[in-house]
Biopython code that builds the backbone (N, CA, C, O; Angstrom):
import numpy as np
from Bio.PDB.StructureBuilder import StructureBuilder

atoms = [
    (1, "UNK", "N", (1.068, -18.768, 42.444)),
    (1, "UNK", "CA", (0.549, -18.236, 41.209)),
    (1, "UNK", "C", (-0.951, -18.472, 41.180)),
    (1, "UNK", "O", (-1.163, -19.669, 41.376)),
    (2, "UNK", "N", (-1.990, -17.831, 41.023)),
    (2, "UNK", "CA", (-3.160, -17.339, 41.028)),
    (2, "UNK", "C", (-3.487, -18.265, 40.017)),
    (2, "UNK", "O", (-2.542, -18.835, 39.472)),
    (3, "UNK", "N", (-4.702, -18.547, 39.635)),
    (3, "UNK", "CA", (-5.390, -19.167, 37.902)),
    (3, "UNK", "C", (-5.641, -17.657, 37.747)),
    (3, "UNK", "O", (-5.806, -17.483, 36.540)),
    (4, "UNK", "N", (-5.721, -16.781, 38.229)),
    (4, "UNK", "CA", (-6.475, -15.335, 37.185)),
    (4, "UNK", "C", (-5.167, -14.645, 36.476)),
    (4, "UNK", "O", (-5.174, -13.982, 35.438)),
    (5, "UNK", "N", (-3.942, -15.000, 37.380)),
    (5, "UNK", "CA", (-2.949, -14.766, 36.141)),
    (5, "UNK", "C", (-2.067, -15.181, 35.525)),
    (5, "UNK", "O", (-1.088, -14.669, 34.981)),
    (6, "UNK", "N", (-2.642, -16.666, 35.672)),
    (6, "UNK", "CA", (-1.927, -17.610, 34.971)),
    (6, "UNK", "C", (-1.580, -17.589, 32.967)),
    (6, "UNK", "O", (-0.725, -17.995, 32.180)),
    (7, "UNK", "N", (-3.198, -16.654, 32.948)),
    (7, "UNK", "CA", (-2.703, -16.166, 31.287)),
    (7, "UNK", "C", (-1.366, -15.554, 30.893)),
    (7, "UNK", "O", (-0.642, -15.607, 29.898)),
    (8, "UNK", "N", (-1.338, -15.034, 31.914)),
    (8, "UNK", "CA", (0.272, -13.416, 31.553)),
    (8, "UNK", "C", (1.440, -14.104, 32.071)),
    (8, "UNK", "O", (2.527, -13.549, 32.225)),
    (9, "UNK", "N", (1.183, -15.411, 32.359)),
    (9, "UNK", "CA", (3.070, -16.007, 31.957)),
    (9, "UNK", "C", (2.861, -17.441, 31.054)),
    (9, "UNK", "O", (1.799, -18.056, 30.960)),
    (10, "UNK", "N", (4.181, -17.816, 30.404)),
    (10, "UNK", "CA", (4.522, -18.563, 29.736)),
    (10, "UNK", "C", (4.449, -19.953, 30.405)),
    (10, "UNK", "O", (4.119, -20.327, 31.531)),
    (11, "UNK", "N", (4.877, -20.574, 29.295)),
    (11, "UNK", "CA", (4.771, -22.701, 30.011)),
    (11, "UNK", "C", (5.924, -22.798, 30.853)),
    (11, "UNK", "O", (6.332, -23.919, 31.157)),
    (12, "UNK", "N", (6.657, -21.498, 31.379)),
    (12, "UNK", "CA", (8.076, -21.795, 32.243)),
    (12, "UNK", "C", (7.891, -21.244, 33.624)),
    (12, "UNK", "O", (8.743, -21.424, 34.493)),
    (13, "UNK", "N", (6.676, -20.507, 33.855)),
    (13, "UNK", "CA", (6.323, -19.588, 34.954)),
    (13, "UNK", "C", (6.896, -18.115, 34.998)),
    (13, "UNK", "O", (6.850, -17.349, 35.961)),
    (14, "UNK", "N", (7.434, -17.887, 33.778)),
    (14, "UNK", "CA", (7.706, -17.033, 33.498)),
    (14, "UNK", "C", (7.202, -15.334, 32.916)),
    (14, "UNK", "O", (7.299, -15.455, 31.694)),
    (15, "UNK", "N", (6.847, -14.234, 33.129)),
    (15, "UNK", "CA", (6.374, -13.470, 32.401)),
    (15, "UNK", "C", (7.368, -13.033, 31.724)),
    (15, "UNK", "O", (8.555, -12.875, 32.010)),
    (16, "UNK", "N", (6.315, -12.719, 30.100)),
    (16, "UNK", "CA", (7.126, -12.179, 29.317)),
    (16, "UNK", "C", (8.013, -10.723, 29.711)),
    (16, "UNK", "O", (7.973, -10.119, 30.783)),
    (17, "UNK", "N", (8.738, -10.413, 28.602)),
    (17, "UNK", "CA", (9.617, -9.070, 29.095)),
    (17, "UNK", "C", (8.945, -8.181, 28.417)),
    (17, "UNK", "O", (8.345, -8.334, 27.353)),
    (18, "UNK", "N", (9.122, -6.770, 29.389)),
    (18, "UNK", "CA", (8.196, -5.990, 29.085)),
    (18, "UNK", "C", (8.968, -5.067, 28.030)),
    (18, "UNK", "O", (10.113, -5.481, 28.212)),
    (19, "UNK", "N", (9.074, -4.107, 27.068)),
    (19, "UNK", "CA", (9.642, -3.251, 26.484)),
    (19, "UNK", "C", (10.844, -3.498, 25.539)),
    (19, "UNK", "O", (11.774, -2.740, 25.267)),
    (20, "UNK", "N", (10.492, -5.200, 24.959)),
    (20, "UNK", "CA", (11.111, -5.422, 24.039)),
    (20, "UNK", "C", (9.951, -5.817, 22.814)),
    (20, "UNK", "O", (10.425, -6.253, 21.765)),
    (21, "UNK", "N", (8.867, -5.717, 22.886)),
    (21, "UNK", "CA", (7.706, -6.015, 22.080)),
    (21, "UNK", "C", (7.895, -4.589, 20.882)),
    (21, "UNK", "O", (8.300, -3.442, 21.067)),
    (22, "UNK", "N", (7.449, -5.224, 19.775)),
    (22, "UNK", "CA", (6.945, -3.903, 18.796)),
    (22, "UNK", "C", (5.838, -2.877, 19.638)),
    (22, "UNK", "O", (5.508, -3.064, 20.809)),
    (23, "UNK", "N", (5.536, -2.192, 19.108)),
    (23, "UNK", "CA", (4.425, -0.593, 19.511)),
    (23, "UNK", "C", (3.573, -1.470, 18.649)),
    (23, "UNK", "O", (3.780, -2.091, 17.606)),
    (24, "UNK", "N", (2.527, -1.308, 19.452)),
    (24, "UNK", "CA", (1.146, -1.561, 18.553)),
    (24, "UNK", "C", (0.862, -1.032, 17.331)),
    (24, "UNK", "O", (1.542, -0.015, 17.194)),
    (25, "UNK", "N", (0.283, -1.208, 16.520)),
    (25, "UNK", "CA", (0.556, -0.910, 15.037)),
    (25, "UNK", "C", (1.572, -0.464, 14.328)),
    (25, "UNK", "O", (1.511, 0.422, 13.475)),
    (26, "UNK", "N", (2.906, -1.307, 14.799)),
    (26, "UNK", "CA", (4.261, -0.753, 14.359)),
    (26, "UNK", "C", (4.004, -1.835, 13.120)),
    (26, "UNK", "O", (4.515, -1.538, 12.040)),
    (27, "UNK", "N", (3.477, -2.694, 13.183)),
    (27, "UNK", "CA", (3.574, -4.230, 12.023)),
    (27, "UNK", "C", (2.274, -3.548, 11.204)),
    (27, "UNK", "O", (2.157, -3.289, 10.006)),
    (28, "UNK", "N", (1.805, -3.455, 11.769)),
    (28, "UNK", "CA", (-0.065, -2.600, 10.772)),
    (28, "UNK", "C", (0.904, -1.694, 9.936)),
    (28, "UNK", "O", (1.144, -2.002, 8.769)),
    (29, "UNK", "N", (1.554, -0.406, 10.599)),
    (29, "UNK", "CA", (1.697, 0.165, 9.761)),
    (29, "UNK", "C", (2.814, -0.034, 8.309)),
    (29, "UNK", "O", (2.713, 0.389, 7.158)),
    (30, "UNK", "N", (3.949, -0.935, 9.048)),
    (30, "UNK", "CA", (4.655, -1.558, 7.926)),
    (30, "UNK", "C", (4.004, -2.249, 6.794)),
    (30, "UNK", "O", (4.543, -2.160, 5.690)),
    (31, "UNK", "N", (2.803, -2.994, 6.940)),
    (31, "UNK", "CA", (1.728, -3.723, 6.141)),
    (31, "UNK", "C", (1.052, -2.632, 5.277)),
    (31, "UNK", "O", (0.915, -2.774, 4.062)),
    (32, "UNK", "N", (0.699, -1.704, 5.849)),
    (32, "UNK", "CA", (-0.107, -0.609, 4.992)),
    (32, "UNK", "C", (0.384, -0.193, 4.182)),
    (32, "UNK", "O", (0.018, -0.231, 3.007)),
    (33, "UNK", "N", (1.936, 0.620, 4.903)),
    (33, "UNK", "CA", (2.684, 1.056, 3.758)),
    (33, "UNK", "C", (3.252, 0.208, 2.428)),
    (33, "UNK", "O", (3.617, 0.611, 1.324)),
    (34, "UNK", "N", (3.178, -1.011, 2.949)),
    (34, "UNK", "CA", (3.687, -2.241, 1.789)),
    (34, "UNK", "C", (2.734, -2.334, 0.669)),
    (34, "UNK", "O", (3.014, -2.326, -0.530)),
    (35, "UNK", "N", (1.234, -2.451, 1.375)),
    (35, "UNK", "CA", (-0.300, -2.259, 0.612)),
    (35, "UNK", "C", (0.060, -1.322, 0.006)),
    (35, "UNK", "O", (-0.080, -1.457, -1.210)),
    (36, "UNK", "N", (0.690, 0.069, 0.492)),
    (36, "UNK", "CA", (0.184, 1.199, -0.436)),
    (36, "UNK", "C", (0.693, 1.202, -1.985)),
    (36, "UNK", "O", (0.247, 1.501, -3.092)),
    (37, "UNK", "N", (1.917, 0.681, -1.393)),
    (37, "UNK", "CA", (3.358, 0.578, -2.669)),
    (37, "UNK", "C", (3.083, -0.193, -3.339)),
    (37, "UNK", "O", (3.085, 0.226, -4.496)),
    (38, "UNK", "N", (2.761, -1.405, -3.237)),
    (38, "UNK", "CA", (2.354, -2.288, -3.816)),
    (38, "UNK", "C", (0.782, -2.001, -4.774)),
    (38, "UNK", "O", (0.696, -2.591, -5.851)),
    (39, "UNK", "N", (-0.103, -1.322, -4.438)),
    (39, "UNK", "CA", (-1.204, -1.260, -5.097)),
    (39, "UNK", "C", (-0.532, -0.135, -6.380)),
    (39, "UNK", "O", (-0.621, -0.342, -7.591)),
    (40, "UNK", "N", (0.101, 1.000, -5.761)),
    (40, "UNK", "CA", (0.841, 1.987, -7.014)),
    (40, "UNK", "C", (1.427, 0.940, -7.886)),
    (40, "UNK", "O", (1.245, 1.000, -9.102)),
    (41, "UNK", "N", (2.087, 0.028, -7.375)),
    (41, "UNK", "CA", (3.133, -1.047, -8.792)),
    (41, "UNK", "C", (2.046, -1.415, -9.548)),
    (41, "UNK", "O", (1.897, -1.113, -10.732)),
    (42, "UNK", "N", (1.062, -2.254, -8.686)),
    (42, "UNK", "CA", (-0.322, -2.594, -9.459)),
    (42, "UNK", "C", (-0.776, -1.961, -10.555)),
    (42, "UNK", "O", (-0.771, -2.087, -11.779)),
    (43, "UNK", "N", (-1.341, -0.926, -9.351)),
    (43, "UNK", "CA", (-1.993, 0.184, -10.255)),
    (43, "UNK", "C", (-1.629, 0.595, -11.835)),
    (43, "UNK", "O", (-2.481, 0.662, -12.722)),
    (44, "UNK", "N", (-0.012, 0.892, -12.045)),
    (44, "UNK", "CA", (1.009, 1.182, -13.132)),
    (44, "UNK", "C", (1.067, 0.156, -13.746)),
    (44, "UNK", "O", (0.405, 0.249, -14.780)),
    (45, "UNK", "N", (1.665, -1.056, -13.593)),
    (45, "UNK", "CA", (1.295, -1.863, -14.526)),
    (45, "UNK", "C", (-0.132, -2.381, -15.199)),
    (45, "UNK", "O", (-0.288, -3.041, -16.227)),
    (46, "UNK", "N", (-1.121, -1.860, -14.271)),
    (46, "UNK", "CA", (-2.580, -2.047, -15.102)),
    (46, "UNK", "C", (-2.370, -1.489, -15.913)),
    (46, "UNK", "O", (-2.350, -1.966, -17.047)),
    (47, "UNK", "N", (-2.131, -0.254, -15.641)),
    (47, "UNK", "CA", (-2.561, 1.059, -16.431)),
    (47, "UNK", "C", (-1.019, 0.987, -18.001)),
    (47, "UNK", "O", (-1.251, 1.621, -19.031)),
    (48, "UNK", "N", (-0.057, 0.415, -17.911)),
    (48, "UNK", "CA", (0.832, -0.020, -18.860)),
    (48, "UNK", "C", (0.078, -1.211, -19.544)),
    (48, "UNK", "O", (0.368, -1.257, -20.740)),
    (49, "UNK", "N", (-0.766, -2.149, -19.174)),
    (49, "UNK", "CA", (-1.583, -3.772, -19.954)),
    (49, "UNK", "C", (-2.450, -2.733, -20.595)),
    (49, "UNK", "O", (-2.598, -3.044, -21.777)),
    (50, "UNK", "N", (-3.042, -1.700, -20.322)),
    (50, "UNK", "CA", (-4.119, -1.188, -20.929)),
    (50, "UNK", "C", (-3.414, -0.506, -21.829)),
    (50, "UNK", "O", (-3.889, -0.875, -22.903)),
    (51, "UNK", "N", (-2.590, 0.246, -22.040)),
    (51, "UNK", "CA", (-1.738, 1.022, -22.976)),
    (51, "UNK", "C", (-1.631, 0.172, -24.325)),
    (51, "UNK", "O", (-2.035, 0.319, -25.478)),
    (52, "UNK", "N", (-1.033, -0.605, -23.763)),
    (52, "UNK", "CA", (-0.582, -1.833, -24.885)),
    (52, "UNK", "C", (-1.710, -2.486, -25.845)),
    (52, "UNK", "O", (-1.735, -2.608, -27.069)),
    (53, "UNK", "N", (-2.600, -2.847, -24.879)),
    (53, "UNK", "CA", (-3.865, -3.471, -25.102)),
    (53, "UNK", "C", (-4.571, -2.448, -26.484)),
    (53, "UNK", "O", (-5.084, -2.902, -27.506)),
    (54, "UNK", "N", (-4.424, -1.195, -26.176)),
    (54, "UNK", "CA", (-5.024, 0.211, -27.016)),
    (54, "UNK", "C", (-3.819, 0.012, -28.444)),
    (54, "UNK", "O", (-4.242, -0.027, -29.599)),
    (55, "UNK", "N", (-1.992, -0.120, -28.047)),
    (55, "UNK", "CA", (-1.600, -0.045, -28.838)),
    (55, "UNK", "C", (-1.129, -1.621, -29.946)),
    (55, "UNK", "O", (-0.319, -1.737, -30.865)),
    (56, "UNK", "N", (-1.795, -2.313, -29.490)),
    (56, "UNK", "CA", (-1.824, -3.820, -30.414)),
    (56, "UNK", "C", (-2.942, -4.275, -31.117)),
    (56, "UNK", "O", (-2.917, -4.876, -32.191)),
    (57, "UNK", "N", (-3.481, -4.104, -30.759)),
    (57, "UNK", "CA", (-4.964, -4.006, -31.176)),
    (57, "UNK", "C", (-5.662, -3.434, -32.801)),
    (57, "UNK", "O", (-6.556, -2.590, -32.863)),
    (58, "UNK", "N", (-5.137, -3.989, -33.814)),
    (58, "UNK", "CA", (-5.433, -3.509, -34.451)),
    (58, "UNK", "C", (-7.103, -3.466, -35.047)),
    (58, "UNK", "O", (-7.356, -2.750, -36.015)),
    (59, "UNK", "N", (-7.996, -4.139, -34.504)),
    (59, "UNK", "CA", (-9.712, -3.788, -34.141)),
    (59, "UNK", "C", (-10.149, -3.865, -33.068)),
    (59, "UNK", "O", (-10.165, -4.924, -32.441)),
    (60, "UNK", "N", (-10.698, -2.517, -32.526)),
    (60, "UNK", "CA", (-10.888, -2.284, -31.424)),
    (60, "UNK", "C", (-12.420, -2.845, -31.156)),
    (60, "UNK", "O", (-13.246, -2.615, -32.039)),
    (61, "UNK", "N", (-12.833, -3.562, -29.989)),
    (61, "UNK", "CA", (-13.719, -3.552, -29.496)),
    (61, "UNK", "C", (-14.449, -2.451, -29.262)),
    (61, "UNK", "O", (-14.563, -2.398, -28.037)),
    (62, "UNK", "N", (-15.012, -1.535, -29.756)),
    (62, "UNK", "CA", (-15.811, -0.463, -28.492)),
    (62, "UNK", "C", (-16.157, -0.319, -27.303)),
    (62, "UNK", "O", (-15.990, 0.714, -26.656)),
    (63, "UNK", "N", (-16.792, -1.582, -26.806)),
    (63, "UNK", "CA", (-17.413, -1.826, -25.571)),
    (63, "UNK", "C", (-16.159, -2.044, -24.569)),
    (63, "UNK", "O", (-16.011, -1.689, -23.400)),
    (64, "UNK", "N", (-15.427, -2.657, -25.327)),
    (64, "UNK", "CA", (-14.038, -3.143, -24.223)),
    (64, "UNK", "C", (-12.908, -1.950, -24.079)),
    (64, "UNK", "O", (-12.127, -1.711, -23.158)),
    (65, "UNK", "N", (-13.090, -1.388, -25.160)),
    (65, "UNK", "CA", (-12.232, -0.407, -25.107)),
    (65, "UNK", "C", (-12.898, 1.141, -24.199)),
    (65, "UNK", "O", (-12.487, 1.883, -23.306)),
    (66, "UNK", "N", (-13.946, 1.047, -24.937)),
    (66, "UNK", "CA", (-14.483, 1.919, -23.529)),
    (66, "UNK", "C", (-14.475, 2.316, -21.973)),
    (66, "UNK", "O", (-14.124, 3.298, -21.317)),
    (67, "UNK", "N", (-15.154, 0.801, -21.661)),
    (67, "UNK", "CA", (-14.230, 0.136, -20.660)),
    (67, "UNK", "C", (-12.897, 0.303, -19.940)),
    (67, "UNK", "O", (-12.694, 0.790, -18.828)),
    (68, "UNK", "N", (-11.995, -0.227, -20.853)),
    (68, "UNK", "CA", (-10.208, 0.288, -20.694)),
    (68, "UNK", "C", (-10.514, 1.698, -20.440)),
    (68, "UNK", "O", (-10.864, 2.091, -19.327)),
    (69, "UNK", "N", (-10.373, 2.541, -21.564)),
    (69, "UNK", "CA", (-10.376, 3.940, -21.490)),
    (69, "UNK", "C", (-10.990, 4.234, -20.249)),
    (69, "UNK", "O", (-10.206, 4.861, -19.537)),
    (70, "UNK", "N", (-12.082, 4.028, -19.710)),
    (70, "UNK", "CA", (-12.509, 4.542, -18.244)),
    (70, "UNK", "C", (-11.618, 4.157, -17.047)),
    (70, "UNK", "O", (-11.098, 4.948, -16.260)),
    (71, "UNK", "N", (-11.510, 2.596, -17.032)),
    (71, "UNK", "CA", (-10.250, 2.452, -15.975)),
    (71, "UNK", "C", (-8.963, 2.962, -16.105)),
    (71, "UNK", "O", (-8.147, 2.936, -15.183)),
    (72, "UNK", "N", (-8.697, 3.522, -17.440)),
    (72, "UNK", "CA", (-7.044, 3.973, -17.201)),
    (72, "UNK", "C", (-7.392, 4.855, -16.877)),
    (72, "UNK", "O", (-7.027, 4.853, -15.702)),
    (73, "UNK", "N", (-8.043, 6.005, -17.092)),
    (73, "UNK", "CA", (-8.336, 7.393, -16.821)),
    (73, "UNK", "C", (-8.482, 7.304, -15.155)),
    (73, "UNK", "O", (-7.790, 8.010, -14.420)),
    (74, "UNK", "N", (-9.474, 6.346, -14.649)),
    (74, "UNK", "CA", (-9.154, 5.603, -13.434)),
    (74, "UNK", "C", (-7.828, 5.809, -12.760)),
    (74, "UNK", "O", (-7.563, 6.714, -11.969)),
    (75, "UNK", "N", (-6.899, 4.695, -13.245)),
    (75, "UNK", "CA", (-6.016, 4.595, -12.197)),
    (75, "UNK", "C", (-5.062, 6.096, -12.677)),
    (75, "UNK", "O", (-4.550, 6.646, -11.701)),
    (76, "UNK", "N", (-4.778, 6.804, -14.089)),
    (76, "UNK", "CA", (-4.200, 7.754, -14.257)),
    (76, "UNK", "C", (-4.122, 8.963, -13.153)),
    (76, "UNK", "O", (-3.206, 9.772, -13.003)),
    (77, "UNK", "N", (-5.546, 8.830, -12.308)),
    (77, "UNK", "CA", (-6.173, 9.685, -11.236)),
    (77, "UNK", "C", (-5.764, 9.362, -10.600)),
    (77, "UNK", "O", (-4.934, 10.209, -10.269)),
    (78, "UNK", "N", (-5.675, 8.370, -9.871)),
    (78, "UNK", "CA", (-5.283, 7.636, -9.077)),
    (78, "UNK", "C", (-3.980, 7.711, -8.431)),
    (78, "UNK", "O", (-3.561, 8.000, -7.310)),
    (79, "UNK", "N", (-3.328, 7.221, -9.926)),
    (79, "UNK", "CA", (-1.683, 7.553, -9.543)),
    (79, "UNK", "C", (-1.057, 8.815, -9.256)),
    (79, "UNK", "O", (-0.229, 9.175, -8.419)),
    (80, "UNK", "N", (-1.949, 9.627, -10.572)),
    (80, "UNK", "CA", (-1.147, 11.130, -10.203)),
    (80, "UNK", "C", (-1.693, 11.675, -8.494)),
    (80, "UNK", "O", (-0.803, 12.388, -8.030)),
    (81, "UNK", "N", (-2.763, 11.535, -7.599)),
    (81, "UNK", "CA", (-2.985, 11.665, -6.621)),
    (81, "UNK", "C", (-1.755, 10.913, -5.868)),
    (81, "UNK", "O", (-1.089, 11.678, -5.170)),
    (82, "UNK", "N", (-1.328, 9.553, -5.879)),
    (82, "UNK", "CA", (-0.318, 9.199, -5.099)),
    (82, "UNK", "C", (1.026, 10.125, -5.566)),
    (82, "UNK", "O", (1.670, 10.426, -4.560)),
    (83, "UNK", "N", (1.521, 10.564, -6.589)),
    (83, "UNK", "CA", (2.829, 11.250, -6.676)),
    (83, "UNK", "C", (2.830, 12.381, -6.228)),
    (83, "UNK", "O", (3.877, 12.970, -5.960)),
    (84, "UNK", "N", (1.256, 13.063, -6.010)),
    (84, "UNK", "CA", (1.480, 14.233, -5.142)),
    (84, "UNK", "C", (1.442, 14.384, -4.130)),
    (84, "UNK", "O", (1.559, 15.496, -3.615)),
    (85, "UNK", "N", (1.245, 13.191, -3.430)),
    (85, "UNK", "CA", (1.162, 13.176, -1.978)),
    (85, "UNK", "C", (2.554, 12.865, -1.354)),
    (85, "UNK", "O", (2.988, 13.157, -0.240)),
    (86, "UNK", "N", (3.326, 11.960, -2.733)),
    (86, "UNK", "CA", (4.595, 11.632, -2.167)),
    (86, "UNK", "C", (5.373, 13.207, -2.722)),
    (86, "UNK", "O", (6.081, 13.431, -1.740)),
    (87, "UNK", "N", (5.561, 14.058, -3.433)),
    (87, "UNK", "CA", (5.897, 15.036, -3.880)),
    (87, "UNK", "C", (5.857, 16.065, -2.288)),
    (87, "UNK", "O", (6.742, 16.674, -1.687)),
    (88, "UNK", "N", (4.419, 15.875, -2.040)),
    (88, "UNK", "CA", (4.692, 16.710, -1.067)),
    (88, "UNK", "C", (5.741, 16.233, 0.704)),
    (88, "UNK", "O", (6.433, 16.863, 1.504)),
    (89, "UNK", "N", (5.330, 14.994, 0.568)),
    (89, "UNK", "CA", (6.126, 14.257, 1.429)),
    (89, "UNK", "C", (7.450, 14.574, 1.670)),
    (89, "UNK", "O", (7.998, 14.684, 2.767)),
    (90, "UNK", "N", (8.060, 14.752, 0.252)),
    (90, "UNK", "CA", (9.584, 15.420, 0.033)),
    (90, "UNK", "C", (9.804, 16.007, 0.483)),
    (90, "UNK", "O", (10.552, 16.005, 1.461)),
    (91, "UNK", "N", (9.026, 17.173, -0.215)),
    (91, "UNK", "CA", (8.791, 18.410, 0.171)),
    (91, "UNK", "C", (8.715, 19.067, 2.223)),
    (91, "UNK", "O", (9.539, 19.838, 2.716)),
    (92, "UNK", "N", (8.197, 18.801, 2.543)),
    (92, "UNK", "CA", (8.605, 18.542, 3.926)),
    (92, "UNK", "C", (9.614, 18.098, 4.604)),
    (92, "UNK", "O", (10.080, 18.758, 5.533)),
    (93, "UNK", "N", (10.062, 17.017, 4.275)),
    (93, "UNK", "CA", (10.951, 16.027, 4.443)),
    (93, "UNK", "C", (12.478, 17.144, 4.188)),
    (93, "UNK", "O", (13.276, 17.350, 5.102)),
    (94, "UNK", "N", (12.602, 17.657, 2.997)),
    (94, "UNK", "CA", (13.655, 18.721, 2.450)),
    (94, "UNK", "C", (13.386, 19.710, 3.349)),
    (94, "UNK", "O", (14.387, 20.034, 3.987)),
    (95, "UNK", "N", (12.595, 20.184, 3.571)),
    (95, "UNK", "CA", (12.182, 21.376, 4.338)),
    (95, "UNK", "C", (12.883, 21.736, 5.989)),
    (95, "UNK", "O", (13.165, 22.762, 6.608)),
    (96, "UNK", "N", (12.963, 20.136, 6.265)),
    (96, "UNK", "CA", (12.946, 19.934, 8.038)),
    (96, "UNK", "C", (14.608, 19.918, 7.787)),
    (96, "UNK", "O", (15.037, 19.761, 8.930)),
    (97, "UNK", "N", (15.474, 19.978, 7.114)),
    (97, "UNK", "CA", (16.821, 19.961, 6.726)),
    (97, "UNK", "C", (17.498, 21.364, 5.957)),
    (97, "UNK", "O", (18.666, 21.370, 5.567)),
    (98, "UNK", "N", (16.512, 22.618, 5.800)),
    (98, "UNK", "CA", (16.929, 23.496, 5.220)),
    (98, "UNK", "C", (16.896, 24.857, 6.259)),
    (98, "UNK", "O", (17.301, 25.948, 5.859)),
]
sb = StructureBuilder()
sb.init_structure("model")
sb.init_model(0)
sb.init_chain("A")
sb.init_seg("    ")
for serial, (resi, resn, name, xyz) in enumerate(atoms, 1):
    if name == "N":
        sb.init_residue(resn, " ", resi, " ")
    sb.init_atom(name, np.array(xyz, "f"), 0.0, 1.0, " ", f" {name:<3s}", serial, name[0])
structure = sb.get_structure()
């Protein structure tokens, strides 16, 4: 056994096995998609604290409410951009079966 490839085996002299490993960004992409879903839950429940926030409130800040009002309008964009992307997702998805 060489020192130059002593990196590419284990403490047994062993090399690993080849073609039981994940695909390179098979874990990235599970993570992303988790990010994505997860920022929409986010996103919706911001945008539900701000609802509330507008409907309990019986004196409104201006400045804060302004504020609110810009970020919900914010994520409102936001979200409806993610349901149409998953809308169309379907949409395809139904398509490849019809």
């Amino acid at each position: 056994m060489g020192e130059g490839n002593r990196s590419s085996y284990n403490s047994q002299g062993l090399q690993p096995r080849r073609g039981f490993d994940a695909p390179k960004g098979a874990v990235k992409m599970d993570m992303t998609a988790k990010k994505k879903t997860t920022n929409f839950t986010e996103n919706f429940q911001e945008l539900e604290e701000i609802t509330r926030w507008f409907d309990s409130s019986e004196q409104l800040d201006l400045d804060a409410g302004l504020k609110k009002f810009e970020r919900g309008l914010q994520l409102a964009s936001e979200l409806k951009k993610k349901l149409a992307e998953v809308e169309n997702s379907v949409e395809e998805i139904k398509a490849k079966f019809t």
